[in-house]
N, C-alpha and C positions, 0 to 999 in steps of 0.2 A: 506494485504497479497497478495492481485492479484498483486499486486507492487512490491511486493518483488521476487514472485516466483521464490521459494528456488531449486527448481530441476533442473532448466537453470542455475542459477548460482552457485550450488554446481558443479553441470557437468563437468561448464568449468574450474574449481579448481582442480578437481577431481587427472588429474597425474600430480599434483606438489607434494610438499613437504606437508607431514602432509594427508592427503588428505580431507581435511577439513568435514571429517565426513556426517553422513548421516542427510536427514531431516525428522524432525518429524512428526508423523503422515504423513506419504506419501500419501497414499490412498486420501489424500485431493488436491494432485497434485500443482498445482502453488499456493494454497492456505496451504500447509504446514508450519512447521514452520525450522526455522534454526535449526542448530546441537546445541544440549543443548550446549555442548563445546565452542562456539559461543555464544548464547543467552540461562539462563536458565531460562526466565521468558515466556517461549514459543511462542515467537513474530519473527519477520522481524530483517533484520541488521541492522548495525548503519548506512551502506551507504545507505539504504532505508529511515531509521527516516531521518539521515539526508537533504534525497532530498524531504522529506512528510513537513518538517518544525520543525525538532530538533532544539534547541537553539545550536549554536555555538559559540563562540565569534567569531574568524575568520574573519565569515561569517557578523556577527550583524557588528562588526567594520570597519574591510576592505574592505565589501563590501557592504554595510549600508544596511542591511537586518533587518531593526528592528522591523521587522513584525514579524521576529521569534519569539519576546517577549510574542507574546499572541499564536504563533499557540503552540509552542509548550506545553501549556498549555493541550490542547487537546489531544495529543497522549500520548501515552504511551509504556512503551519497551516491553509488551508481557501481557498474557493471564491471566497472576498471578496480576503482576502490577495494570491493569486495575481493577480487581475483588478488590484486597484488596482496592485500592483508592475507588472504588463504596460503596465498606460496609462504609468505613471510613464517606464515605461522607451523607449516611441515619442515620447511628449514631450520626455525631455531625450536619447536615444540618438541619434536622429535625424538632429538636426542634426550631432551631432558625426560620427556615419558619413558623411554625405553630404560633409563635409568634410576630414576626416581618414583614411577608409578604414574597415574593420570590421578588418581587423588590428590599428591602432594602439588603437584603442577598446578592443576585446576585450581585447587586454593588461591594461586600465587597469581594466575592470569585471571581470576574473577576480584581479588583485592587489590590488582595491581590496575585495574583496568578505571573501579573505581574511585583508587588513588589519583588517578588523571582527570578525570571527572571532575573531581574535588578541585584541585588546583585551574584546570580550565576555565569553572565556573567562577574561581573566584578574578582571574583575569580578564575576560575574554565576555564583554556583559551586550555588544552590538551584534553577535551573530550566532548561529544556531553550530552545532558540534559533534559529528557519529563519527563511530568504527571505532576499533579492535585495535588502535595504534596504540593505545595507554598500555593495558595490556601484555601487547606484542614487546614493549620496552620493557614491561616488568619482566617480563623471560628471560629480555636482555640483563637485567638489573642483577637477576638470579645468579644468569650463570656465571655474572663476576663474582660474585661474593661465595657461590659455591668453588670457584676459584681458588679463593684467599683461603675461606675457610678449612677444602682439603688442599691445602699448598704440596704437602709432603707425599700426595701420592701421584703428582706430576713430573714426569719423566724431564720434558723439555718445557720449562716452567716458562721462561721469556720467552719464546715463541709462543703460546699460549695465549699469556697474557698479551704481547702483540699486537696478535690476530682480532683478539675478541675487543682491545679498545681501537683499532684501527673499524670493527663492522659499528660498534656505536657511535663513534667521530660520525663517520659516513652517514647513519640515520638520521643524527642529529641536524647535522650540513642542511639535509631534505626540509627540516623544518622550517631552514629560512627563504623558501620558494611561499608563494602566497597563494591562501587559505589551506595553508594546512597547521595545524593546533599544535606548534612546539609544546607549549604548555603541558597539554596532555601526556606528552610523547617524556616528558620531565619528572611529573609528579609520579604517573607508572612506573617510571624508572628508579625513583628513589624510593617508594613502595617496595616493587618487588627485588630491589638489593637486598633492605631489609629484612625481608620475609625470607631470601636464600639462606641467611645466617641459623635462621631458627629453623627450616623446614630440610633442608638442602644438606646437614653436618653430616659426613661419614667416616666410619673409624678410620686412623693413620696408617699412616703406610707399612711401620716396624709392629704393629699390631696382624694386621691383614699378612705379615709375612707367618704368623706361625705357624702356620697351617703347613710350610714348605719344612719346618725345624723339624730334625731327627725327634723320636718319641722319647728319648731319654733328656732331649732338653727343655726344663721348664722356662715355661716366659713369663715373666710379673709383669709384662708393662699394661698399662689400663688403653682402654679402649679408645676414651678420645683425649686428646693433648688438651690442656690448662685454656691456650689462648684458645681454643675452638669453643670450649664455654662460656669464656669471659665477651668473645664476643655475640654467642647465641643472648646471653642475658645483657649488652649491652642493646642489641638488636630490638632485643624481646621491649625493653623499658621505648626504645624511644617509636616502637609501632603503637603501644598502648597512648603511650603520650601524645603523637600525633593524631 
């Protein structure tokens, strides 16, 4: 918002046409935000995101700015934006950190984010594009595919599975409200499905039990089951590929 400072540049709008309205929260001075009528997510312009690192195409193509792929990962269009991505993100990040590690995670929400990116930019060429939604989808993408992959060591499998395509239906729905980047929210999601397969595999369920088998019985079985491979390396080919 120091970047933005909305009262220099309302100002100088000020006796045209429209008069581009007041900004918010004033009292906060160059740290205000834009005229809701402009921005209602109570943030900075789009010439602002844009010069902070909004994805553009424009910008990524014709003037090979393909750094924008990951900043704008980072920003976000306002005050609401940011907050609702932050809940999204302790909701579904969560569990999967306290399970998997913030290493393996991290990987999957920094490639899955720029996986949205990628597909964004190639759609989406008249307007500028931030926030964490690509991302946030790739967690979702995850934690199906870490689903499938450990199938066997879910108790109450359809319920489960259910649950978890019942909260991406729902995200998805969101995307067809306007200006918000389905796109993004797509490419993430097909990303970080992928990436669950390779990153996300953990040993079976008839595995994980021996530790309960008496010490006189031996257990041969291997550690992870046939199809959990076949599809970590069917995974693996088509993330390279892509």
């Amino acid at each position: 918002m120091y970047v933005n400072n909305c009262p220099a540049h309302t100002s100088s709008l000020r006796g045209g046409r429209g008069g581009g309205g007041k900004c918010v929260a004033g009292f906060l001075r160059r740290f205000s935000f834009q005229p809701l009528s402009e921005n209602p997510l109570l943030g900075p312009s789009s010439a602002t995101l844009q010069k902070l690192g909004a994805l553009a195409w424009d910008k990524v193509v014709n003037e090979h700015q393909g750094w924008r792929l990951v900043t704008c990962i980072w920003l976000h269009a306002g005050v609401v934006h940011l907050v609702a991505n932050m809940l999204s993100l302790v909701l579904i990040g969560l569990r999967l950190e306290q399970q998997f590690g913030y290493m393996r995670i991290g990987i999957i929400y920094l490639v899955s984010g720029v996986g949205g990116s990628v597909l964004s930019s190639l759609f989406i060429r008249n307007s500028i594009s931030v926030g964490a939604s690509g991302a946030l989808f790739g967690l979702l993408g995850a934690m199906l595919s870490e689903l499938f992959t450990n199938w066997t060591i879910y108790t109450n499998k359809a319920a489960a599975l259910a649950t978890l395509l019942i909260i991406i239906a729902i995200n998805l729905a969101i995307g067809i409200l306007p200006h918000v980047d389905n796109f993004a929210h797509i490419g993430g999601f097909l990303t970080g499905f992928l990436l669950g397969f390779v990153f996300l595999m953990r040993p079976h369920y008839g595995w994980m039990q021996r530790y309960v088998l008496p010490s006189s019985v031996k257990d041969s079985t291997k550690k992870y089951l046939a199809y959990q491979w076949i599809l970590l390396a069917v995974a693996s080919v088509l993330v390279i590929v892509g």
